[in-house]
C-alpha positions as CSV (number, residue, x, y, z in Angstrom):
1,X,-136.9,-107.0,42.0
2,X,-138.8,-105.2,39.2
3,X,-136.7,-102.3,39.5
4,X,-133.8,-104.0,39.0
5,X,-135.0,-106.0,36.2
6,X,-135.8,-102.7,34.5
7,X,-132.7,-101.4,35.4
8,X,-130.6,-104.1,34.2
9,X,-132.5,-104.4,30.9
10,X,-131.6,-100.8,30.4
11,X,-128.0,-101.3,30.9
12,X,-128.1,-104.1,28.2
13,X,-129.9,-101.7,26.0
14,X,-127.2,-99.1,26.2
15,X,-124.6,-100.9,26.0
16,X,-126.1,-103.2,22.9
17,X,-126.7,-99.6,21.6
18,X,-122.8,-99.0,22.1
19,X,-121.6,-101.8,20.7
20,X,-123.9,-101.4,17.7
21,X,-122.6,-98.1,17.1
22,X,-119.2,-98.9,17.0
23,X,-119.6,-101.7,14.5
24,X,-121.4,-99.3,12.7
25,X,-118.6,-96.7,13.2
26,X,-115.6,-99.3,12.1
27,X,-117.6,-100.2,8.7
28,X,-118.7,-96.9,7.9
29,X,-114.4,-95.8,8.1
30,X,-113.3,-98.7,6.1
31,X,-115.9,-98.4,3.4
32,X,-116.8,-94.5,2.8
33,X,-114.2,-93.8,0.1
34,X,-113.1,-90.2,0.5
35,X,-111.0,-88.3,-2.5
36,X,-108.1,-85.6,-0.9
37,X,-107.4,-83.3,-3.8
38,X,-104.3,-81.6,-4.2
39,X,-102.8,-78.8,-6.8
40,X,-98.7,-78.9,-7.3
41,X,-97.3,-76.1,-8.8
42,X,-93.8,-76.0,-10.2
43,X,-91.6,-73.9,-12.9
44,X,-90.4,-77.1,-14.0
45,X,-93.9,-78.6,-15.1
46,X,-94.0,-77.8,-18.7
47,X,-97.1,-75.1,-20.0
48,X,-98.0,-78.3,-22.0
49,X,-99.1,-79.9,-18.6
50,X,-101.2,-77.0,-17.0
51,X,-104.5,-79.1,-15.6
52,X,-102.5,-82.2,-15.6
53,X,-104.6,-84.6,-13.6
54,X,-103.7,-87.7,-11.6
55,X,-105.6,-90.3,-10.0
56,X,-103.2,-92.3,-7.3
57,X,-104.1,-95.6,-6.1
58,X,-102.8,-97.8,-3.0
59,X,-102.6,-100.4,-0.8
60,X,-105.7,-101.6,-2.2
61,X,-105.3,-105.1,-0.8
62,X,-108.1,-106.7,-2.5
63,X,-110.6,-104.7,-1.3
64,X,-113.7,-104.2,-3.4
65,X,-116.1,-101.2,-3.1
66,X,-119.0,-102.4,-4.1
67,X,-119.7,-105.6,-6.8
68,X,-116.6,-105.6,-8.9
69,X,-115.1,-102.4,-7.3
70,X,-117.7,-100.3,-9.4
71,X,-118.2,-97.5,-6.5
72,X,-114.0,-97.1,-6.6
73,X,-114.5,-97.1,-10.4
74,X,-117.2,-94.7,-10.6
75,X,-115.2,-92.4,-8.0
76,X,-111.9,-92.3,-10.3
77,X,-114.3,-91.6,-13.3
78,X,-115.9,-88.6,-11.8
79,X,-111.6,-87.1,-11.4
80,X,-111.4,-87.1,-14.6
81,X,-107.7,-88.3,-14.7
82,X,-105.4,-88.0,-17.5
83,X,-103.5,-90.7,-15.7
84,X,-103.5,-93.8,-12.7
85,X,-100.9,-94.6,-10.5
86,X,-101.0,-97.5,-8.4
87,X,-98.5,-97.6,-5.9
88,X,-97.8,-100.9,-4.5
89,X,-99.9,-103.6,-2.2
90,X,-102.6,-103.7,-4.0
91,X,-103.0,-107.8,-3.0
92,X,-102.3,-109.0,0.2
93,X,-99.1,-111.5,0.0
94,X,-100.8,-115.3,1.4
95,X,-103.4,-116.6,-0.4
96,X,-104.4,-113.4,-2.7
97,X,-103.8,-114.3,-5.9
98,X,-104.5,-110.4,-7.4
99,X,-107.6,-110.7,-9.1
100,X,-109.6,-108.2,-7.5
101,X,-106.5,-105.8,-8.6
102,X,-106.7,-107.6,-12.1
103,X,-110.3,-107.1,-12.6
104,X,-110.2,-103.5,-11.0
105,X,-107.1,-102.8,-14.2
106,X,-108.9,-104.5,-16.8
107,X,-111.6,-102.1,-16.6
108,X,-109.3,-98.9,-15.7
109,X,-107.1,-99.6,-18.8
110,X,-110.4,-98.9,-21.2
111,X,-110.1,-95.0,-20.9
112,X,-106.6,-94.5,-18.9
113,X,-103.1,-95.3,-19.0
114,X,-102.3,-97.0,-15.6
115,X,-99.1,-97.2,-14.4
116,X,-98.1,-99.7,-11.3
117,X,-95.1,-100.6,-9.0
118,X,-94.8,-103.1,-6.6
119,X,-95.5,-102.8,-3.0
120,X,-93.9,-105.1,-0.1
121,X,-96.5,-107.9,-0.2
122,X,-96.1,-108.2,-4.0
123,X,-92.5,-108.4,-3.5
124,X,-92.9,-110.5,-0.2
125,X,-95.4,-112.5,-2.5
126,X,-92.5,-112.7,-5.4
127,X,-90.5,-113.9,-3.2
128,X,-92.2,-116.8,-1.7
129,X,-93.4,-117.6,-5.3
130,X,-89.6,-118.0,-6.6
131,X,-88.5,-119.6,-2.9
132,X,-90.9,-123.0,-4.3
133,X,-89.9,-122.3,-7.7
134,X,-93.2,-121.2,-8.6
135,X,-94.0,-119.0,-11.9
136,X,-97.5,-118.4,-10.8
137,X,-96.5,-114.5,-10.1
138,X,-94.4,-113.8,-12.8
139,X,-97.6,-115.1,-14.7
140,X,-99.9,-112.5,-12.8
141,X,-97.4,-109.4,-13.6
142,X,-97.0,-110.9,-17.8
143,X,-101.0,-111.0,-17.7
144,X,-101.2,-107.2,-15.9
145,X,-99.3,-106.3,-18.7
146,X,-100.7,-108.0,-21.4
147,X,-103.9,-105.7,-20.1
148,X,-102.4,-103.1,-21.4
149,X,-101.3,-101.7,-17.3
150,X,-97.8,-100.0,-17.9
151,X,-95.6,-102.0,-14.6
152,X,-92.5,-100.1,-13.5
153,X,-89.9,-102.4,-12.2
154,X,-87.4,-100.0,-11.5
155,X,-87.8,-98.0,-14.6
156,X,-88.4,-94.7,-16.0
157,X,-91.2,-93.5,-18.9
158,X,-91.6,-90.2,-20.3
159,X,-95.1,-88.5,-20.2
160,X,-95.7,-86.6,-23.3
161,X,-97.8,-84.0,-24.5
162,X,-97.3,-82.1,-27.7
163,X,-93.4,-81.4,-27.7
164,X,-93.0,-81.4,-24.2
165,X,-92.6,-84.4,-21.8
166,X,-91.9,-85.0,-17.7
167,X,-90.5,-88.4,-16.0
168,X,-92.7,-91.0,-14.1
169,X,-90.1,-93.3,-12.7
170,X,-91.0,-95.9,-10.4
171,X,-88.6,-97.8,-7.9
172,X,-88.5,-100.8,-6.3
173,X,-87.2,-100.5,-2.4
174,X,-85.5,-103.9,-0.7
175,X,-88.2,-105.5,1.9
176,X,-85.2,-105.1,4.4
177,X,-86.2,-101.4,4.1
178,X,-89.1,-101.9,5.6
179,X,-90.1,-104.8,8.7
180,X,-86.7,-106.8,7.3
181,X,-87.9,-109.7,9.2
182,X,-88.0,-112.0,6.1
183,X,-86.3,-115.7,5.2
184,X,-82.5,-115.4,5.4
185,X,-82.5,-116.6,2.3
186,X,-83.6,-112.6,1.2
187,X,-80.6,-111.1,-0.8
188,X,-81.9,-107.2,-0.4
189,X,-80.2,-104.1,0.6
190,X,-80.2,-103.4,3.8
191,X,-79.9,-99.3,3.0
192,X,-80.8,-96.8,0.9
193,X,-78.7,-94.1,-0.3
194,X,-78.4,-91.9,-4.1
195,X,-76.1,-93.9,-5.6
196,X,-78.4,-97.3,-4.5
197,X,-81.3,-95.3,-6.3
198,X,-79.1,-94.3,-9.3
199,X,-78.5,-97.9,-9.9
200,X,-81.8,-98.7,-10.1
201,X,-83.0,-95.6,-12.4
202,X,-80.0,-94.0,-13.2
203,X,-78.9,-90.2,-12.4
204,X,-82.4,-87.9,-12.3
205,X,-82.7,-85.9,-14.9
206,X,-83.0,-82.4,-13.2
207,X,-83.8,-80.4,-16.3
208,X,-87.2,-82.0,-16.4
209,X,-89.8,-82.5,-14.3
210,X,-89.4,-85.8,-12.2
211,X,-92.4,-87.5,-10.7
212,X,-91.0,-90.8,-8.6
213,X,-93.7,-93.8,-7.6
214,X,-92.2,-95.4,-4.5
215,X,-94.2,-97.6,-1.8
216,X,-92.1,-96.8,0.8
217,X,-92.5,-93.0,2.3
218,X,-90.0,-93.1,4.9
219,X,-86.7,-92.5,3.0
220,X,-88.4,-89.0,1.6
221,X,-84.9,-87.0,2.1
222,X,-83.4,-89.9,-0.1
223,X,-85.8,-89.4,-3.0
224,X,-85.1,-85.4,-2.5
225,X,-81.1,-86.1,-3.1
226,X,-81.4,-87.9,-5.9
227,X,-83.9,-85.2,-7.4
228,X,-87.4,-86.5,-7.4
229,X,-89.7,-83.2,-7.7
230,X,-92.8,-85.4,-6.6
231,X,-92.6,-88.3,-4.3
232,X,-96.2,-90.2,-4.8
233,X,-96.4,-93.1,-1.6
234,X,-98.5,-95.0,0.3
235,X,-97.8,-98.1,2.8
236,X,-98.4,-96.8,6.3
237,X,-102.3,-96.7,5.7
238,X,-102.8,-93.4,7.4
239,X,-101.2,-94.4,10.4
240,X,-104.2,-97.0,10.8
241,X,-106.4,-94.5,13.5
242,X,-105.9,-91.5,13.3
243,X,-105.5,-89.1,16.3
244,X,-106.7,-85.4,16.2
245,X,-103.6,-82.9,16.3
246,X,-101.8,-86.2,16.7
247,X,-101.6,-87.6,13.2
248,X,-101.1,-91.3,12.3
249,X,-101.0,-94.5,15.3
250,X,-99.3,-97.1,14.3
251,X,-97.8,-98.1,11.0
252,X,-97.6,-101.7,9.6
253,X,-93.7,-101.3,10.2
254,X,-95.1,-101.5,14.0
255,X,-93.8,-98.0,14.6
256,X,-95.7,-95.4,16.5
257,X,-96.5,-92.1,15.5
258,X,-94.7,-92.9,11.7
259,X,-93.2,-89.3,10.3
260,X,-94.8,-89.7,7.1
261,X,-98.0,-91.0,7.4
262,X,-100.3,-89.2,5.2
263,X,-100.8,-86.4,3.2
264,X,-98.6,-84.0,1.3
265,X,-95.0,-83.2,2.9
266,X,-92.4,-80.8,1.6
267,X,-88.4,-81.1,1.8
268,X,-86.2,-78.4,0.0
269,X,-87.9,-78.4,-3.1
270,X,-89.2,-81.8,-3.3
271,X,-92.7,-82.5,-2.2
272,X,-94.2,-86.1,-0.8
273,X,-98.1,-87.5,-1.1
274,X,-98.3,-90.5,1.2
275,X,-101.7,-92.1,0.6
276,X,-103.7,-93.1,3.6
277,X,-104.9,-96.1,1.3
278,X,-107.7,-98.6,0.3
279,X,-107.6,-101.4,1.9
280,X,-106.2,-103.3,5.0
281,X,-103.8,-105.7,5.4
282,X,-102.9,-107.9,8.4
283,X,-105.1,-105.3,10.9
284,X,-108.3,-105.0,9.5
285,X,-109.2,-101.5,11.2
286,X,-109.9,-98.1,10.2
287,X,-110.0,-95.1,12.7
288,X,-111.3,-91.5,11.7
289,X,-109.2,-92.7,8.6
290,X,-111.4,-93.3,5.7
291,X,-110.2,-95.3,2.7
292,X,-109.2,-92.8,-0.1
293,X,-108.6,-92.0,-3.5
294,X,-105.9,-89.2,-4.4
295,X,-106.1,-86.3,-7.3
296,X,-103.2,-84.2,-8.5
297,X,-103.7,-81.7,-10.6
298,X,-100.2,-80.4,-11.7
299,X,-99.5,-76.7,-13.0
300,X,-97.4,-74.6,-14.2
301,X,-95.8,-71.7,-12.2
302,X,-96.2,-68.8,-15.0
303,X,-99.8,-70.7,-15.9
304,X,-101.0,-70.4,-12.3
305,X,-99.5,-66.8,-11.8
């Protein structure tokens, strides 16, 4: 009976050990932020732009790294960005009323230009909002803005320098492009095609160099048509665990083994940077797939050669 005391106290040791280390594990992926630098190179990209650098944010969803998000603010510091994008969820659509976003852009806007568009759960969260005829949204983008955060709402800015200049659009997809299990009182499109995207933003102005902010990855051969140069995404949170040689899981769309699920993807010559995220949304779970904070440093062909 001893024996089998001992025995079975050291089967609850192990396997207390186990679980232990795999609570460990799960916290350690959904809090370590990792930054994935990457260099673009392009004849287009004006001399005036060698060293460009920008700092992409997404699918935040509230999350804070430390008290008041100031180990994510410290990391996008230490980049040294000339510029932040945030592209999309960065609140969860429910309850989340976007001030963990708000407070994280009142203190970004203090040294950087930061530019935003929409995700699906601030447009699922629009929706509901204007559904009950509340303003309370429209009151959160106004007071983004008032910050000083620069909100693209299917709209296009130049980024200048000296005499030269290159487009940062940013476009708003329809949520039918993405789960499109939403209220059928949702007037979206239900597909996307050039001339959808041209009545959004108007024809793409090939001359220059065109940088698109889009939440949605998976219509990349659409954004390459219409003439984006650099397709900055997010959305499919790496693909939520991440399998070696395998890639990306499962996306939030619920599709398996999602095409574009993170990193930097090339088509013609367009090129794609889906970010595997910050945050979580509706499965809280991180899988050899560490939150993480995106740098592009842009330069010029005859620059780099």
């Amino acid at each position: 009976m001893k024996i089998t005391s001992k025995n079975s106290k050291l089967r609850i040791g192990i396997v207390s050990c186990i679980i232990i280390g795999i609570f460990v594990f799960l916290y350690v992926e959904a809090n370590w932020l990792q930054v994935s630098d990457y260099t673009i190179v392009s004849p287009k990209i004006p001399k005036e732009f060698e060293g460009f650098r920008i700092v992409q944010l997404s699918d935040l969803h509230s999350k804070e790294f430390g008290k008041n998000n100031e180990l994510l603010i410290q990391k996008i510091k230490a980049q040294n960005p000339d510029i932040i994008v945030a592209t999309g969820d960065m609140l969860s659509s429910g309850d989340d009323r976007g001030e963990v976003f708000y407070d994280l852009a009142r203190e970004l806007v203090k040294n950087y230009d930061v530019y935003y568009i929409k995700g699906n759960h601030e447009q699922i969260t629009e929706f509901k909002a204007q559904e009950v005829g509340s303003e309370w949204f429209k009151s959160y983008i106004d007071s983004l803005k008032e910050l000083g955060v620069i909100v693209l709402e299917n709209e296009k800015v130049s980024l200048k320098k000296d005499d030269a200049s290159i487009n940062l659009y940013g476009l708003e997809t329809s949520l039918l492009l993405y789960r499109g299990r939403y209220s059928s009182n949702y007037n979206g499109e239900k597909s996307i095609d050039v001339p959808s995207i041209e009545k959004k933003l108007g024809r793409c102005e090939r001359e220059k160099y065109n940088i698109l902010l889009t939440h949605n990855p998976a219509y990349f051969q659409i954004y390459s048509q219409w003439g984006a140069d650099l397709v900055l995404s997010g959305h499919v949170h790496g693909g939520i665990v991440r399998l070696p040689l395998l890639g990306g899981l499962l996306s939030p769309d619920a599709t398996f083994f999602p095409k574009y699920d993170a990193g930097e993807f090339e088509l013609g010559d367009s090129k794609m940077i889906v970010s595997r995220g910050l945050g979580n949304s509706t499965l809280k779970l991180r899988v050899f797939n560490r939150p993480e904070i995106i740098t592009i440093t842009l330069h010029c062909l005859n620059a780099k050669t």
